[in-house]
PAVEXGU-393248 format. One record per atom (N, C-alpha, C): atom name; x negated, y, z negated. Coordinates in steps of 0.05 Angstrom, whole numbers, plus 5000, padded with zeros to 4 digits. Each point is the difference from the previous one (the first is absolute). Example, Ala and Ser with C-alpha at 12.3 -4.5 7.8 and 13.67 -1.06 7.14 Angstrom:
// PAVEXGU-393248
   atom      X      Y      Z
      N   4736   4886   4844
     CA   5018   5024   5000
      C   4982   5024   5000
      N   5007   5021   5014
     CA   4984   5024   4999
      C   5015   5022   4986
This chain:
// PAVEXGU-393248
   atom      X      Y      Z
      N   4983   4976   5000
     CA   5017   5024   5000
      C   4982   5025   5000
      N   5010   5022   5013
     CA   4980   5026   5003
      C   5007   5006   4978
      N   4980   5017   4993
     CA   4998   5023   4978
      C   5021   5012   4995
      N   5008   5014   5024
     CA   5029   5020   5002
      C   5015   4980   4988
      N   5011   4974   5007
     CA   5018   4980   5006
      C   4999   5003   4967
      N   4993   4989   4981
     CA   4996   4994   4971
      C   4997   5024   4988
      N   4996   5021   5003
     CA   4994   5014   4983
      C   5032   5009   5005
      N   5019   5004   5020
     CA   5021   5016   5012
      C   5028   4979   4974
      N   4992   4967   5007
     CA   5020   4992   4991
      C   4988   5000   4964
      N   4981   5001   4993
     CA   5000   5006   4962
      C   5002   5016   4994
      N   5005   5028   5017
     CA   5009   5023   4989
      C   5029   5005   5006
      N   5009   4994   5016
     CA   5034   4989   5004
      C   5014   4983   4979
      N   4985   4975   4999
     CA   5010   4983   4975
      C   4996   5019   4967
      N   4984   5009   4995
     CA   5010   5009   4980
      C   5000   5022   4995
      N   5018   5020   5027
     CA   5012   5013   4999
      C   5031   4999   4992
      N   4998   4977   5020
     CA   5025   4991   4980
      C   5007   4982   4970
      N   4979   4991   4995
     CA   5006   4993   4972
      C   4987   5017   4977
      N   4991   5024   5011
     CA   4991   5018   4981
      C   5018   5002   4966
      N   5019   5003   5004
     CA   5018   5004   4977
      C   4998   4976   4976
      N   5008   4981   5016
     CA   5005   4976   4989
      C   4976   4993   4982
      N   4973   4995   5024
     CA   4979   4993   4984
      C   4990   5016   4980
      N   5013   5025   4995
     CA   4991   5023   4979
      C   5012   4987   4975
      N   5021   4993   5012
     CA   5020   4989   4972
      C   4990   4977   4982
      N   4983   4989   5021
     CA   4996   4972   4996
      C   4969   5005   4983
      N   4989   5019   5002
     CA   4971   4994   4996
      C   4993   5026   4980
      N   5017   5008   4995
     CA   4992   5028   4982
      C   4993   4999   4972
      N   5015   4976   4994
     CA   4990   4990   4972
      C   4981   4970   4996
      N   4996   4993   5023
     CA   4980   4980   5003
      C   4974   4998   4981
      N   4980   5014   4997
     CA   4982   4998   4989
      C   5011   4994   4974
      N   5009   5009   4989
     CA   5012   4994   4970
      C   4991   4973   4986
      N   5006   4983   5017
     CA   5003   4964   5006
      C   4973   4991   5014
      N   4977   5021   5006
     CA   4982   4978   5013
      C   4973   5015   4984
      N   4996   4990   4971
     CA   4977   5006   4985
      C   4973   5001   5019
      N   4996   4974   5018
     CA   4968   5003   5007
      C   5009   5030   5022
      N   5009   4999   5019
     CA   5002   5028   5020
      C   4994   5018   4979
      N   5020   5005   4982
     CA   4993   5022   4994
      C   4973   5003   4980
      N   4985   4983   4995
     CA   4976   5001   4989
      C   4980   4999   5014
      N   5007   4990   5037
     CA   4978   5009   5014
      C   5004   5031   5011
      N   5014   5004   5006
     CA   5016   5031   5004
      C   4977   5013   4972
      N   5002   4994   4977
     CA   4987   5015   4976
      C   4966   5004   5010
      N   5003   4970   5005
     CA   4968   5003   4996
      C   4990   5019   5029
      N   5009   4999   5020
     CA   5003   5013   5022
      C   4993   5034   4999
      N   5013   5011   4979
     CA   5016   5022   4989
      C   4968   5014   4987
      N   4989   4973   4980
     CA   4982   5006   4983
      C   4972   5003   5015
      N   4995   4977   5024
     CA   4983   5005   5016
      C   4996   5025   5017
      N   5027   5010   5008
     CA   5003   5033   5016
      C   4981   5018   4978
      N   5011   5010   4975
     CA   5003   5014   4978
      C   4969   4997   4991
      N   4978   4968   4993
     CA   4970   5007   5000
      C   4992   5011   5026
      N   5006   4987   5019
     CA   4989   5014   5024
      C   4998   5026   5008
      N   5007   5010   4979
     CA   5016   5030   5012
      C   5020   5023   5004
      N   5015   4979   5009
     CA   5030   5002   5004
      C   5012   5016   5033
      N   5014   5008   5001
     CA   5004   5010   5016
      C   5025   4993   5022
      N   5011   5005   5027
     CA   5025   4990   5006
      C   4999   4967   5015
      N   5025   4996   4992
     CA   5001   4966   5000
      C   5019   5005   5024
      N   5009   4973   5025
     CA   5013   5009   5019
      C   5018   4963   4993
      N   5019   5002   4992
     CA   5025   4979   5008
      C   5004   4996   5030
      N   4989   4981   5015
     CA   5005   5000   5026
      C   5020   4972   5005
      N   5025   5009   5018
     CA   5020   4977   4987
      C   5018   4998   4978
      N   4999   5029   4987
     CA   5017   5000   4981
      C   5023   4992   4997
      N   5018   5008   5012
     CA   5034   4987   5004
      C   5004   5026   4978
      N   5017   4981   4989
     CA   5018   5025   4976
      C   4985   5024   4978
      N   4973   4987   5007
     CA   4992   5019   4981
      C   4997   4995   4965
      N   4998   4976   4987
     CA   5005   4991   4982
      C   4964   4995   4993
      N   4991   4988   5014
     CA   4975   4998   4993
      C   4977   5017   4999
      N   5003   5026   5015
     CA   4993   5025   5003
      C   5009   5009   4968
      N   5021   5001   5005
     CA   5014   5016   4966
      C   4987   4990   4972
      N   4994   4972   5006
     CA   4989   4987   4977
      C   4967   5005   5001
      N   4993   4998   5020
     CA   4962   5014   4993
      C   5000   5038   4990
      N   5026   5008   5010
     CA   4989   5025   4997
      C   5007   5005   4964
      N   5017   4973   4982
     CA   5005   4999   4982
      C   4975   4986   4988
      N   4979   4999   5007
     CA   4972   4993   4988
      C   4985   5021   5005
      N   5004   5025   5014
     CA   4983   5021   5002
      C   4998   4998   5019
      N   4996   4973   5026
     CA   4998   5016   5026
      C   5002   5023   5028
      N   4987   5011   5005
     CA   5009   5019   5018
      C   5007   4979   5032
      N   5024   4993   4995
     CA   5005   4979   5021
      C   5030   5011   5015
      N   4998   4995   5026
     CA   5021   5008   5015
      C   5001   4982   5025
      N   5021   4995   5005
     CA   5014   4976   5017
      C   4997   5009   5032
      N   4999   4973   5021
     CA   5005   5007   5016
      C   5013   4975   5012
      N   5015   5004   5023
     CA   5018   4984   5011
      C   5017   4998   5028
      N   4994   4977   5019
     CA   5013   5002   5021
      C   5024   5006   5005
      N   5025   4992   4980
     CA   5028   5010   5002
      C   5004   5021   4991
      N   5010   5017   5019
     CA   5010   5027   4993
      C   5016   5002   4973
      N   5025   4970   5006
     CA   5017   4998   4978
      C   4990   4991   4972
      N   4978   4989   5006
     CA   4991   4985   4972
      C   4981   5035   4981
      N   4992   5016   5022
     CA   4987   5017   4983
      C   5020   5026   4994
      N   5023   5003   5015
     CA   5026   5010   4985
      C   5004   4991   4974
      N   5005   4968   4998
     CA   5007   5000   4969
      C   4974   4997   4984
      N   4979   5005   5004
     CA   4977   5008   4990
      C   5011   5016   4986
      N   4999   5024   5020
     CA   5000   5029   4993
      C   5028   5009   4976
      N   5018   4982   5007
     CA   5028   5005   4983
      C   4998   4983   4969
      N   4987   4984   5007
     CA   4996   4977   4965
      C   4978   5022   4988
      N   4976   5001   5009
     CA   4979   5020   4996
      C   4996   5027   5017
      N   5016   5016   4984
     CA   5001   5029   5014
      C   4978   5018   4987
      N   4974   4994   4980
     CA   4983   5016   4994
      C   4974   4993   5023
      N   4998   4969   5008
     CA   4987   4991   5013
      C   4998   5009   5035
      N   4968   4988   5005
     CA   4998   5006   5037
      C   4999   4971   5011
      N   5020   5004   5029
     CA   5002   4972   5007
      C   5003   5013   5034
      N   4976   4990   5017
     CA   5009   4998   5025
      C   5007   4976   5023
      N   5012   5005   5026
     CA   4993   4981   5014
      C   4971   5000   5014
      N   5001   4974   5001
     CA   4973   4991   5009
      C   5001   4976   5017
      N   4982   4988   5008
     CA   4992   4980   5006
      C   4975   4992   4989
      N   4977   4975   4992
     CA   4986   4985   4997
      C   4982   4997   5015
      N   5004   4999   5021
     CA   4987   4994   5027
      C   4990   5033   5010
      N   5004   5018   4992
     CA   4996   5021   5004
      C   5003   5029   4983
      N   4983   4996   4979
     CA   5008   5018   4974
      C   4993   5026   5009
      N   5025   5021   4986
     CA   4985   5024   5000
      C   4991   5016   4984
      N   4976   4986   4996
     CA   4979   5005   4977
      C   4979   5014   5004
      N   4983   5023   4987
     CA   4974   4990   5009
      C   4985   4987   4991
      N   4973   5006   5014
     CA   4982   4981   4993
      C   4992   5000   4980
      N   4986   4986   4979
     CA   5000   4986   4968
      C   5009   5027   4981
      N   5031   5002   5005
     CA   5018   5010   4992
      C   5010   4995   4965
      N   5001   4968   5006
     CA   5011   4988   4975
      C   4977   4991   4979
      N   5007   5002   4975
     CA   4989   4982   4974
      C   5013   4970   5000
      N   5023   4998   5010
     CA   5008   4965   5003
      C   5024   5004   5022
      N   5012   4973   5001
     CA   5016   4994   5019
      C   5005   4973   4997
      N   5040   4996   5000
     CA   5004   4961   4990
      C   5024   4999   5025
      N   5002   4982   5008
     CA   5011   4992   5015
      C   5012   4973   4996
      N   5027   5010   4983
     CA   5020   4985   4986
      C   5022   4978   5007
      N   4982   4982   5011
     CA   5024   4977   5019
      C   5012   5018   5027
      N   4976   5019   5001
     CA   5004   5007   5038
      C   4993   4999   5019
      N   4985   4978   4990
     CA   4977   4994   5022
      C   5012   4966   5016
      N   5016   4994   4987
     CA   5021   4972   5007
      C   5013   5000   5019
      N   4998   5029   5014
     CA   5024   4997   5025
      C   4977   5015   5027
      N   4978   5005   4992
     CA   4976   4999   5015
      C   4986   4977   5019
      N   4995   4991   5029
     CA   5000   4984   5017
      C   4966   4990   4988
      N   4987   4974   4995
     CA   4966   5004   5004
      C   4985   5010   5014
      N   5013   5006   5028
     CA   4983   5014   5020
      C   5004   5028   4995
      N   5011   5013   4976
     CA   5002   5035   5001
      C   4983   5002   4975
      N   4993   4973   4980
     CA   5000   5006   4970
      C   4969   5029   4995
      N   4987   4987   5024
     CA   4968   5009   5002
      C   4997   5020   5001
      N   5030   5019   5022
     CA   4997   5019   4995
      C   5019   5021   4986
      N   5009   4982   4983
     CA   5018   5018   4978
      C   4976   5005   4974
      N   4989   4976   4994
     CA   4975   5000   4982
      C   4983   5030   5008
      N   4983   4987   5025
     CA   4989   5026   5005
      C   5013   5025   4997
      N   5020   5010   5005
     CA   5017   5027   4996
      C   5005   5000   4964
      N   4998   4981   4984
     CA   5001   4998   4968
      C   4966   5010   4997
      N   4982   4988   5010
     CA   4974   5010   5001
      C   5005   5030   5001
      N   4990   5004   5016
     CA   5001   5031   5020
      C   5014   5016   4976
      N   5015   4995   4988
     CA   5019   5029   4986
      C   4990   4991   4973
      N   4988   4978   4995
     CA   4995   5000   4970
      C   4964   5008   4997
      N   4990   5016   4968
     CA   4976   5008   5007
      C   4988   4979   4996
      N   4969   4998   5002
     CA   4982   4970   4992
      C   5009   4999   4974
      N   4992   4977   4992
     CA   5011   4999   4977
      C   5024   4993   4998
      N   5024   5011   5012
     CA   5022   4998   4994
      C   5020   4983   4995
      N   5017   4999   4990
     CA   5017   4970   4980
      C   5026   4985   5020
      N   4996   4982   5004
     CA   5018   4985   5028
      C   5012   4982   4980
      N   5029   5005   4989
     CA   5018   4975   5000
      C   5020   4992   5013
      N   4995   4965   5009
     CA   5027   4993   5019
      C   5008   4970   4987
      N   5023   5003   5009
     CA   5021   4979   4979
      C   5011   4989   5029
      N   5002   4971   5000
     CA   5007   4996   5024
      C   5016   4961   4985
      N   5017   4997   5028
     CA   5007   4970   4995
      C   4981   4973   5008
      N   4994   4986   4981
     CA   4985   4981   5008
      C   5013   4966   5011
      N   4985   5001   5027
     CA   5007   4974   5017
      C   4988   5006   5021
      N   5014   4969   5017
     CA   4982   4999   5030
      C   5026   5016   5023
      N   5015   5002   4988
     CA   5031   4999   5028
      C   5009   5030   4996
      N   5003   5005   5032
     CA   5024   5030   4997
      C   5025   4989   5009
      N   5019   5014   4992
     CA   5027   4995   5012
      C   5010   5030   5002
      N   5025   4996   5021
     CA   5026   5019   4999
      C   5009   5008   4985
      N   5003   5022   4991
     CA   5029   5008   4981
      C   5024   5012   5015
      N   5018   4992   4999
     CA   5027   5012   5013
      C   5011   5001   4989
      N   5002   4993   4962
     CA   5020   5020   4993
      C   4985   5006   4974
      N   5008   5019   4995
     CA   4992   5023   4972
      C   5008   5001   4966
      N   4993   5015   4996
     CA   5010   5013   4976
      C   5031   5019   5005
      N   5020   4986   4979
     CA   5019   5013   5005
      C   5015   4979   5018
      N   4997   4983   5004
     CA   5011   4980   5028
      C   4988   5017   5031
      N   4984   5014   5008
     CA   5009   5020   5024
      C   4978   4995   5011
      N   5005   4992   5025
     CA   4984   4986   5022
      C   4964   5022   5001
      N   4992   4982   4999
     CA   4964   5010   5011
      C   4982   4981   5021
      N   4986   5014   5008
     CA   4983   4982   5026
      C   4968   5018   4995
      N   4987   4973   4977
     CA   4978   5000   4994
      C   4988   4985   4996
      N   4969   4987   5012
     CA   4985   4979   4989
      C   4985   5005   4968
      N   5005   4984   4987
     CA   4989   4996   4970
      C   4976   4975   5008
      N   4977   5015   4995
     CA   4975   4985   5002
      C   4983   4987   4970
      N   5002   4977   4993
     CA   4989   4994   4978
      C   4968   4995   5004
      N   4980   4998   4986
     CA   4976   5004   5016
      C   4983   4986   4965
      N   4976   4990   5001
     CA   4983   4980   4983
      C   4983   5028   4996
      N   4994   5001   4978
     CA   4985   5023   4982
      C   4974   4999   5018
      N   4990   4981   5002
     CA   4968   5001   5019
      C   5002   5011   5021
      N   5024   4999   5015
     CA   5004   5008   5027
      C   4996   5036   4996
      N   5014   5003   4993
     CA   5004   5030   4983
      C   4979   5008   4989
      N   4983   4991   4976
     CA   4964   5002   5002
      C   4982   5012   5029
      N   5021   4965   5011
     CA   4971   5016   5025
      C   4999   5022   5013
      N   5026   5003   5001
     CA   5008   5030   5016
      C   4996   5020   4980
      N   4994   5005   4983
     CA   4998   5020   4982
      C   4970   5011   5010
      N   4984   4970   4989
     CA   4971   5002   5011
      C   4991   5013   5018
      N   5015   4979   5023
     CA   4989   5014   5022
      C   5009   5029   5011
      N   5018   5015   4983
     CA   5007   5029   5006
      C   4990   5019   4987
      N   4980   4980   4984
     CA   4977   5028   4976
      C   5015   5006   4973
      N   5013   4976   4991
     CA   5002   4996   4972
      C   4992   4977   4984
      N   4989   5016   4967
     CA   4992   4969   4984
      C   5022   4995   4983
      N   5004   4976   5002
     CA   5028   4991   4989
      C   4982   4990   4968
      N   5014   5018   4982
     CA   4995   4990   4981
      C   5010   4987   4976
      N   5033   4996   5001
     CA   5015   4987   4985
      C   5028   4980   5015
      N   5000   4977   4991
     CA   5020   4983   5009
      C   5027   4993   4975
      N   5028   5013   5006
     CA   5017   4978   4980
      C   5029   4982   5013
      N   4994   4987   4994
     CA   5020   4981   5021
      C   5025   4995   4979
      N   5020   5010   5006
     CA   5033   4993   4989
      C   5019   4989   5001
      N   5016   4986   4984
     CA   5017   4981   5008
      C   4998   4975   5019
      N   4980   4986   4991
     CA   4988   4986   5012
      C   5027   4971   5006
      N   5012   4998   4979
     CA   5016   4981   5002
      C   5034   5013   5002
      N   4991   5024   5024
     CA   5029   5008   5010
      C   5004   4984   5034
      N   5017   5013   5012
     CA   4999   4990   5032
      C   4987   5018   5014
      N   4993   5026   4997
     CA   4979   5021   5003
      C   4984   5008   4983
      N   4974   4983   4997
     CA   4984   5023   4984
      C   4988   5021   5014
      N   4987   5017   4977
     CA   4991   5025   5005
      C   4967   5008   5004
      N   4992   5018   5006
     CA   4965   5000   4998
      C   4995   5031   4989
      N   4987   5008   4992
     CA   4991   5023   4990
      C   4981   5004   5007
      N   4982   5027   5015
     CA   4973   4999   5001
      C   4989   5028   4992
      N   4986   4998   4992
     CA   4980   5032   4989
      C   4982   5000   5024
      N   4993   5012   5006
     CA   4973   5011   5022
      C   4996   5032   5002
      N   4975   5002   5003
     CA   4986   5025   5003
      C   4986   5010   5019
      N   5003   5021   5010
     CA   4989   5004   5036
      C   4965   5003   4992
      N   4989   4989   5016
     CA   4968   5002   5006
      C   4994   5028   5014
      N   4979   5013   4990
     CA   4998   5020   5002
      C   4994   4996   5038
């Protein structure tokens, strides 16, 4: 599928389930102690380092943005659905949330003190991942703090229908933590922490810390 092709229908899909999945996910963290203790430690790594602005790329509702900036981060969202960063902007109206894309940030160059990329990197093709990484490079400074949370497995599938019941047309890519290593590597990051979750669910999870090479 082209670029256009996938990026056109996951910003469509949850354009239309923007609402729903706000509903669904706004009180989530509540219920998942390790997230939000890597989210902490995340928080604490920005804060020795320095500190400085954090970029939510993939935000959706805006919930996870709200909660770093509730550890002190200077963090602000960004997001392919127009609709998903509307109710950004309306759940969190002190907050900054733009659209964006991944594949093409508009950032500059080592702009950022960190940058996580929150289960949005799942609907990302392998042949784009290299250069979404690189564009996470490029805007973050050396040094700079890379967390991504992603689903762990070998298989992508379809989604066609959503949050809320309401139809979506998106591939969900599950992907083996090494695989994800190597691509980190090879885009000029050292990966320096691994935590693997819910190991005995039907999706587990992966966590990774990494830091851009100068």
């Amino acid at each position: 599928m082209s670029d256009q092709g996938w990026l056109a229908d996951t910003r469509a899909s949850y354009d239309t389930v923007a609402v729903s999945y706000a509903d669904q996910v706004r009180d989530a963290l509540a219920g998942e102690p390790y997230l939000r203790g890597s989210l902490a430690m995340f928080a604490d790594l920005v804060h020795v380092a320095g500190g400085g602005p954090v970029a939510d790329v993939g935000c959706g509702p805006g919930h996870v943005t709200a909660h770093l900036r509730e550890l002190g981060v200077d963090a602000f969202g960004i997001d392919l659905s127009p609709a998903m960063v509307g109710v950004a902007r309306r759940d969190h109206p002190g907050l900054r949330f733009e659209v964006g894309s991944m594949t093409d940030l508009d950032l500059a160059d080592a702009s950022l003190a960190g940058l996580l990329a929150w289960w949005s990197l799942i609907h990302v093709p392998d042949d784009t991942v290299g250069t979404v990484l690189g564009q996470f490079r490029r805007a973050l400074r050396p040094g700079g703090l890379l967390l991504l949370g992603f689903h762990v497995g070998d298989q992508s599938r379809l989604k066609t229908q959503g949050y809320g019941g309401h139809p979506m047309k998106v591939h969900v890519h599950r992907r083996r933590p090494e695989q994800v290593t190597t691509w980190l590597r090879d885009a000029g990051f050292t990966v320096e922490a691994q935590l693997l979750i819910d190991l005995d669910e039907s999706i587990p999870g992966a966590i990774l810390f990494a830091r851009r090479r100068p």
